[in-house]
C-alpha positions in Angstrom: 17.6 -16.9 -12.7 20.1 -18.2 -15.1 19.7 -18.7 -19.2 19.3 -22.1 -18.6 16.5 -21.4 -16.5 15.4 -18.5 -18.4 15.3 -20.8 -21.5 13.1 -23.5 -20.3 11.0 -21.3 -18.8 10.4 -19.2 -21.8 9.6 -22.2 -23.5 7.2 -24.3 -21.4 4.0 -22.2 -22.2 4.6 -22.9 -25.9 5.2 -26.1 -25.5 2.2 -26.9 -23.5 0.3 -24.7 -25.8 1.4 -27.5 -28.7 0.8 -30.4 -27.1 -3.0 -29.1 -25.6 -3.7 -28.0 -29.2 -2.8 -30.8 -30.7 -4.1 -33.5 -28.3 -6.6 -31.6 -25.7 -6.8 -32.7 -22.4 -4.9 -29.6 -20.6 -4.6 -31.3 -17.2 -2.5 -34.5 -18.6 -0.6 -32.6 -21.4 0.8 -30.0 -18.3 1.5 -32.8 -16.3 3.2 -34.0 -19.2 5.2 -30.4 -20.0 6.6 -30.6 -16.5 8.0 -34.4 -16.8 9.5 -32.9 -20.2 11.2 -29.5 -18.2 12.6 -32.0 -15.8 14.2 -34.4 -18.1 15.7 -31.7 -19.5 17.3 -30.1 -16.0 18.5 -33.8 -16.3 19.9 -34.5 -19.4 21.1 -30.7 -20.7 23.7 -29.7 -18.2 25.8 -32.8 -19.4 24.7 -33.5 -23.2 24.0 -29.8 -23.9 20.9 -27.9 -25.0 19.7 -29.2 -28.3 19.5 -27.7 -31.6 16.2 -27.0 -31.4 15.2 -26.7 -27.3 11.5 -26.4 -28.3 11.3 -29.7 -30.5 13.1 -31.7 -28.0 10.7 -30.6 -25.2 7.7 -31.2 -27.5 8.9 -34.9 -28.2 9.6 -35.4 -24.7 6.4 -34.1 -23.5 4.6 -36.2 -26.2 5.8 -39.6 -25.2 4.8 -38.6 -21.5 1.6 -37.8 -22.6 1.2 -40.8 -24.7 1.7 -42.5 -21.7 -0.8 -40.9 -19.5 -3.5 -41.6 -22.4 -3.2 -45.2 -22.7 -2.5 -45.6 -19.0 -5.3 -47.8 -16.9 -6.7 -44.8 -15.5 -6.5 -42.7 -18.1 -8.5 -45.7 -20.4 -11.3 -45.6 -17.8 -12.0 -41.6 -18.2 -11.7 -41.9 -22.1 -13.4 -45.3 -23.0 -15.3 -43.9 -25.9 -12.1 -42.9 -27.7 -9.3 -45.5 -26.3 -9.6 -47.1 -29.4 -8.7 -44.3 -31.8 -4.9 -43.7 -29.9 -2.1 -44.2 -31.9 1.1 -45.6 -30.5 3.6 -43.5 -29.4 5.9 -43.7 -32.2 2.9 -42.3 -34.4 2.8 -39.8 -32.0 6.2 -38.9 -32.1 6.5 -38.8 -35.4 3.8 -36.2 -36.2 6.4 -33.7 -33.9 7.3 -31.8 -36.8 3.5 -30.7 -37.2 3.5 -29.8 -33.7 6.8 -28.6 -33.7 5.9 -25.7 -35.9 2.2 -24.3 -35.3 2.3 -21.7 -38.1 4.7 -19.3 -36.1 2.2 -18.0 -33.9 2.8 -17.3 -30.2 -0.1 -18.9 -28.3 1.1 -17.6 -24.2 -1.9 -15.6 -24.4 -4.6 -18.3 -24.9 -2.7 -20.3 -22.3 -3.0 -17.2 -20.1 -6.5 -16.9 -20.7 -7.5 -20.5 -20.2 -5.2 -20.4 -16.9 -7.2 -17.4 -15.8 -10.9 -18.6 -16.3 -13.9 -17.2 -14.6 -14.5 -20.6 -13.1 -11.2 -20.5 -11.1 -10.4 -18.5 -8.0 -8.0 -16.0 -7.8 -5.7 -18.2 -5.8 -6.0 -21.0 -7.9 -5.5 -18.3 -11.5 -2.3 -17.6 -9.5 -1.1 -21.1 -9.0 -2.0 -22.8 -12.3 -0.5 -19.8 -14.1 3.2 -20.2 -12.4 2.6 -23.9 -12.9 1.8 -23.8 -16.6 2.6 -20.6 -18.2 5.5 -19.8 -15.7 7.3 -23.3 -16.3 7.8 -23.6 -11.9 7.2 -26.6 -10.0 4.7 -27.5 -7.5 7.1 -27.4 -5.4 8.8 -23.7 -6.5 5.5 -22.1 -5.9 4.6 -23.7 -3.0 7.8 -22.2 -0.9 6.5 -18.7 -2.7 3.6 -18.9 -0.7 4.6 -20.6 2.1 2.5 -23.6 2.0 2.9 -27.3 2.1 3.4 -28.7 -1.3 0.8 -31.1 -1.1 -1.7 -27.8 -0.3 0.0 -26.5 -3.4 -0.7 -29.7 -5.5 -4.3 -30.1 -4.4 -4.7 -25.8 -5.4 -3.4 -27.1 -8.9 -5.3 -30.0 -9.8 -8.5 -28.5 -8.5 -8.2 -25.9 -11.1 -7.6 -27.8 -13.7 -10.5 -30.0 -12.8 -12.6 -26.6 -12.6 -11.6 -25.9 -15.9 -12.4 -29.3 -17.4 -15.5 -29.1 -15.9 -16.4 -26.0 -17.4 -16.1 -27.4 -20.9 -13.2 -25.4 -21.6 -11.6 -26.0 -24.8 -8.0 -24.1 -26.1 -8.8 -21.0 -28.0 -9.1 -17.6 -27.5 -12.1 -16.6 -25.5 -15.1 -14.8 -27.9 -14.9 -11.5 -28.2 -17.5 -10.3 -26.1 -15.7 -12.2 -23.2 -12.3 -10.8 -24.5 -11.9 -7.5 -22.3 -12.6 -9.1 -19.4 -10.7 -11.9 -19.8 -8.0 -9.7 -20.2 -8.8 -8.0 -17.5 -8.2 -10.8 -15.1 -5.1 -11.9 -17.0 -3.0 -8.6 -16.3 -4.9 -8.4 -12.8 -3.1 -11.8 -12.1 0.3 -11.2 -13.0 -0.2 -8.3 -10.9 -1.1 -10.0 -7.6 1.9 -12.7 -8.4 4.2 -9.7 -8.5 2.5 -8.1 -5.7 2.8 -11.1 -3.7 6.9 -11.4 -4.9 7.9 -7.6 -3.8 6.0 -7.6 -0.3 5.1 -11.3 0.6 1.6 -11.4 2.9 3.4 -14.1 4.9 7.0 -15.7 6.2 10.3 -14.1 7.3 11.1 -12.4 4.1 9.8 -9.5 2.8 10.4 -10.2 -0.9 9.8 -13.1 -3.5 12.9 -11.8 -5.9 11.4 -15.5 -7.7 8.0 -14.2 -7.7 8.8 -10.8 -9.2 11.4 -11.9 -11.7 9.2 -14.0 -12.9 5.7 -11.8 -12.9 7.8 -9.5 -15.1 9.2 -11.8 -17.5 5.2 -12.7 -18.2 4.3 -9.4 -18.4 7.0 -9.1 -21.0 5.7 -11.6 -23.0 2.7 -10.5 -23.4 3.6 -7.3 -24.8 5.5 -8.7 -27.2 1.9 -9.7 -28.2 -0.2 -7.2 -27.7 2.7 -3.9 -28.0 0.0 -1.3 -29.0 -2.4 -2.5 -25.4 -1.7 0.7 -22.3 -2.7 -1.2 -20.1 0.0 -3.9 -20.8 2.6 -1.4 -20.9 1.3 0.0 -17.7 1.7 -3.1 -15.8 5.1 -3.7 -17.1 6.1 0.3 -15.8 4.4 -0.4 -13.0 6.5 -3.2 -11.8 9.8 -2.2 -13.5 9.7 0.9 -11.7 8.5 -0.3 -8.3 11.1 -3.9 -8.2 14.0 -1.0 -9.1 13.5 -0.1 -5.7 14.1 -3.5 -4.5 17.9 -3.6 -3.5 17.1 -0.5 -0.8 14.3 -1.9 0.9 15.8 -3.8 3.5 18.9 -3.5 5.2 21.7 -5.9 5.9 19.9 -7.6 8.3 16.4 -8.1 5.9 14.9 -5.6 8.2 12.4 -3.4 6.0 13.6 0.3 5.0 10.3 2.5 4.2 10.5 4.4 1.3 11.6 7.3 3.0 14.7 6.2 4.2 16.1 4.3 1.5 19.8 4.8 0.0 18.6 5.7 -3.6 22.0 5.3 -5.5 21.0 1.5 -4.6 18.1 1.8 -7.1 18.3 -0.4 -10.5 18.4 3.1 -12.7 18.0 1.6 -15.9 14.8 -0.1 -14.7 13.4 3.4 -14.1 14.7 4.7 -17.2 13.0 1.8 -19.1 9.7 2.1 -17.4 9.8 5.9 -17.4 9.4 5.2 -20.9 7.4 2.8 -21.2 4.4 5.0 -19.0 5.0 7.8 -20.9 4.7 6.7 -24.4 1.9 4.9 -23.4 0.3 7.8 -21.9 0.6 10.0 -24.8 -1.3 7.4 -27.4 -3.8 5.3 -25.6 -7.3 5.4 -23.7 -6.0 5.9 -19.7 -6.0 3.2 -17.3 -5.3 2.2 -13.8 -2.2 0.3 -14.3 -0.8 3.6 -16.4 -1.8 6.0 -13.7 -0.4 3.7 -10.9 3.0 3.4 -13.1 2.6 7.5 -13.0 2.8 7.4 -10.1 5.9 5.4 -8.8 7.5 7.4 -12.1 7.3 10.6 -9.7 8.5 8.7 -6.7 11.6 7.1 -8.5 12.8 10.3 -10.7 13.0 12.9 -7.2 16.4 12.4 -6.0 15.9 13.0 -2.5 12.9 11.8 -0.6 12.0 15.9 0.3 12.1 16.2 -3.1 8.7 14.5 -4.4 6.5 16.2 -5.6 3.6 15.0 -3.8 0.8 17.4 -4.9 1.1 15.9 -8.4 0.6 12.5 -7.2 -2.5 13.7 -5.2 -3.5 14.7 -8.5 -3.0 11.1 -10.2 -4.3 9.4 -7.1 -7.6 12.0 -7.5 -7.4 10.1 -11.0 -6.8 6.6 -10.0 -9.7 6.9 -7.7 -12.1 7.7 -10.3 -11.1 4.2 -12.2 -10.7 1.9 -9.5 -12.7 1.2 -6.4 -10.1 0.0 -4.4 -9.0 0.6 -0.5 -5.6 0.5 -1.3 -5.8 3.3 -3.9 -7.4 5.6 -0.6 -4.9 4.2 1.7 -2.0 5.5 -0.5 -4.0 8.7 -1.4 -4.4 9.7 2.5 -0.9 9.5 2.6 -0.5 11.6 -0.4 -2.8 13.9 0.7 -0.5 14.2 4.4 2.4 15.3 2.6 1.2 17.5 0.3 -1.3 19.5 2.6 -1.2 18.0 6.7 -1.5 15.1 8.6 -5.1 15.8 9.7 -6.2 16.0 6.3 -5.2 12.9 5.5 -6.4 11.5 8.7 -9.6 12.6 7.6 -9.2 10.9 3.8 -8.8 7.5 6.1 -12.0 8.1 7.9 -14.5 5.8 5.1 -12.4 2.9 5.0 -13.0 2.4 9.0 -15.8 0.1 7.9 -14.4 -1.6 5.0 -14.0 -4.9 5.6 -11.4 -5.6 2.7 -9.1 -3.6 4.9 -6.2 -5.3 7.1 -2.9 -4.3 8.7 -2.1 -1.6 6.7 -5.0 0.8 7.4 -3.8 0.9 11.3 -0.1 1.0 9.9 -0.8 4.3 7.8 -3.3 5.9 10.6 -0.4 5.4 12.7 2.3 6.7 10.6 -0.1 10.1 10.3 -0.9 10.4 13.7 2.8 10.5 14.8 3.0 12.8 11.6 0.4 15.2 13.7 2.3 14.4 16.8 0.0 12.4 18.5 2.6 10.1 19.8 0.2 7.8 21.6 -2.3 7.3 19.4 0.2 6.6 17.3 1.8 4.4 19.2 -1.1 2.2 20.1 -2.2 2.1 16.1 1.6 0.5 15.6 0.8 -1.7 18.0 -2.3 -3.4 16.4 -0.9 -3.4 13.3 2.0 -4.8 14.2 -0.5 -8.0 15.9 -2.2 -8.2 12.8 0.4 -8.5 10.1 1.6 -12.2 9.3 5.1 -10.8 7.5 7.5 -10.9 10.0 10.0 -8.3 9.0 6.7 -5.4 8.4 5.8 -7.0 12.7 9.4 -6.5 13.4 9.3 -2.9 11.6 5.6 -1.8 13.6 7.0 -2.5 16.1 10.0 -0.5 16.3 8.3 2.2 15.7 5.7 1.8 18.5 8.7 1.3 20.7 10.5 4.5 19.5 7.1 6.1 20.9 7.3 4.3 24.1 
């Protein structure tokens, strides 16, 4: 991403967040932000970026909006107050109030109202890149590999849902808070999830999608720098995406973790989210996003594959399990548990996930990866084999299957 990128990106949420304070109606004042990110891919390259980026945007974005209100349509969903809009000059002209909120940073309330209890995860996902992220329908549809149109109909859905719920712009009460917050950080976490292995497509990465899960994640602890869990998350993903340039080879094949060239590893990533999981650590109430971040800290610091420590991240995974109720968690931990102490133990950590039915691909990729560990070969061969039918990411089918055809 360049600055230019960077910059209007950085500034979208805010300037959605002014326009939706200052005028409501969240669907038409987003729709109105992106119009205002475009002119400005338009018109900046050749007249140059503006004193003041955010004030331009604002205007811009006001004038759309202004628009939108007083259009036909618009008239007929808000008969009962058509009367009371001002023209667009007067709109315009009150920038300065908008332009200037009191200094105060409102990404989070955006976040919040993008990720309401109404919406589906998928849709939290989309309406987040769309309004707080700054992309286009279009940006986040190719992330996902869907038709745009798909994309467009996730969006507007979710900003219907939230209309319908009566949502207004403000911070959730306090009782709602936590989990709220919850759901924020648990979103940013699927986007960047969803960036470093994709579930779908020829690519095994979303560099877009990760880059940009960070940079939110960033922003929010700018506002909340004394929250663990924040920090954890931001580790967590620094120290795993500094792992990014060795996981596949020339040919975008996938390199496990095992294999990979580590002087290809972004060190100061680690370094910076070494930190970052320690200090938090040491001063706040633990959570699953610190242990998790613990956890890649001891993967990314041994130098040599053969030299991680794995009994210490049994231990953090014995932790992690005791927060979170999650398969993935006991997937991981049975392949802990085979490195530290034997294959057949961690065959036998599998064993209560067999009727899970939040499990997929993975489960038949690790049961074969610790049967060939136990020697086993074809057991372990016919475990690659199913999960290499029942992945949908191309380079991890292309990868199963190698190995069940090293077996053969």
């Amino acid at each position: 991403m360049n600055d230019f990128d960077l910059l209007l990106r950085e500034q979208a949420p805010q300037v959605l967040s002014a326009l939706v304070r200052h005028y409501g109606h969240f669907d038409l004042a987003e729709e109105a932000v992106q119009e205002a990110l475009l002119a400005a891919t338009q018109q900046w390259p050749s007249e140059g970026v503006p004193d003041n980026p955010r004030g331009w945007l604002i205007r811009v974005g006001s004038r759309r909006l202004t628009d939108l209100l007083r259009s036909e349509s618009a008239r007929r969903r808000r008969e009962e107050n058509a009367a009371q809009l001002a023209a667009p000059e007067e709109f315009v002209a009150s920038g300065p109030e908008i332009d200037d909120p009191g200094g105060r940073d409102d990404t989070l309330t955006l976040l919040f109202l993008c990720c309401h209890p109404a919406l589906s995860p998928a849709s939290q996902i989309a309406l987040t890149l769309r309004a707080v992220g700054g992309l286009t329908t279009a940006q986040i549809a190719a992330a996902f590999l869907v038709p745009e149109a798909t994309m467009a109909q996730r969006i507007s859905r979710a900003k219907r849902s939230i209309k319908q719920a009566g949502s207004s712009f403000e911070m959730p009460p306090e009782a709602e808070r936590d989990e709220r917050m919850g759901a924020v950080l648990h979103v940013l976490y699927l986007i960047f999830n969803e960036g470093y292995t994709a579930s779908s497509g020829t690519s095994l990465h979303s560099a877009e999608l990760t880059t940009e899960a960070i940079r939110l994640v960033r922003g929010v602890r700018k506002l909340l720098p004394d929250d663990g869990e924040v920090a954890g998350l931001l580790a967590l993903m620094l120290l795993t995406d500094a792992r990014r340039p060795a996981r596949t080879g020339p040919d975008g094949s996938l390199v496990p973790l095992a294999e990979q060239d580590r002087s290809k590893w972004n060190k100061a990533t680690i370094v910076e989210g070494e930190a970052l999981v320690t200090d938090a650590l040491s001063r706040s109430q633990l959570g699953p996003y610190q242990v998790q971040a613990a956890i890649a800290a001891v993967h990314d610091t041994a130098e040599h594959a053969d030299d991680t420590d794995w009994r210490q991240i049994v231990a953090l995974y014995d932790v992690l399990e005791q927060l979170v109720d999650n398969p993935m968690v006991k997937l991981n931990h049975a392949v802990a548990v085979a490195m530290a102490v034997g294959p057949k133990e961690g065959l036998a950590v599998l064993e209560p996930l067999e009727a899970d039915d939040r499990m997929n691909h993975r489960l038949e990729a690790v049961r074969a990866h610790l049967l060939e560990m136990s020697g086993d070969t074809a057991a372990a061969r016919e475990s690659y084999l199913l999960a290499a039918r029942r992945t949908t990411s191309v380079p991890e089918r292309n990868y199963l299957q190698s190995k069940a055809d090293r077996l053969a």
